[in-house]
LOPA-262007 format. One line per 8 residues: for each residue x, y, z of C-alpha. Coordinates in nm, 2 decimals. Example, Ala and Ser with C-alpha at 12.3 -4.5 7.8 and 13.67 -1.06 7.14 Angstrom:
1.23:-0.45:0.78; 1.37:-0.11:0.71
//
This chain:
2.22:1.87:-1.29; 1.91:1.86:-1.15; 1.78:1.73:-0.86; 1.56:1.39:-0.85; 1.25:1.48:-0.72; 0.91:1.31:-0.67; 0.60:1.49:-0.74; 0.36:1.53:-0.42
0.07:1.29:-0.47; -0.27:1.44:-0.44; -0.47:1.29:-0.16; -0.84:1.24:-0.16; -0.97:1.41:0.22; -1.25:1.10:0.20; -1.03:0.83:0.10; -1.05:0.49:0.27
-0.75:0.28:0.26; -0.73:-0.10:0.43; -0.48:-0.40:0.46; -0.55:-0.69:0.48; -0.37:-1.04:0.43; -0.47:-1.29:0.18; -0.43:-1.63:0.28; -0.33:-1.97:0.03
-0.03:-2.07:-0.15; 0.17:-1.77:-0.08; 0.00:-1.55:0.20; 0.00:-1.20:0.02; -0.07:-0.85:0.23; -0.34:-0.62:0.02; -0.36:-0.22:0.10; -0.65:-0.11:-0.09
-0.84:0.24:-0.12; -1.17:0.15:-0.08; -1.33:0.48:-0.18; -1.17:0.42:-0.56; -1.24:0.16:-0.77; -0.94:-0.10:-0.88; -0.73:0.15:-0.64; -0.48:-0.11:-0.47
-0.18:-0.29:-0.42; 0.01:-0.65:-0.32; 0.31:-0.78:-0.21; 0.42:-1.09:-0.04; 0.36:-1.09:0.32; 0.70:-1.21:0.36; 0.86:-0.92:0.17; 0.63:-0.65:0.41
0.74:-0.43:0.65; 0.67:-0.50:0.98; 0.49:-0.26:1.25; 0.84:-0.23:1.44; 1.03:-0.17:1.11; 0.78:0.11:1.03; 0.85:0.27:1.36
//
């Protein structure tokens, strides 16, 4: 059987990526490469990690 691998992603050297947190309804946490057009994601902020899980 084989393994389960991921591919390795190919990273722009340039790239630009932000977060940011959305306020309203449902507050939602947006990471976004800026240097790529429609390049982002969301979650719910309440479903993030936090800094001291990420440590």
């Amino acid at each position: 059987m084989a393994p389960d691998m991921v591919a390795e992603a190919e990273v722009e050297a340039n790239a630009e990526v932000m977060a940011s947190v959305e306020e309203g309804p449902t507050e939602t946490l947006v990471i976004a490469d800026i240097s790529c057009d429609d390049a982002y994601l969301t979650a719910p902020l309440a479903d993030a990690a936090t800094l001291p899980e990420w440590r």
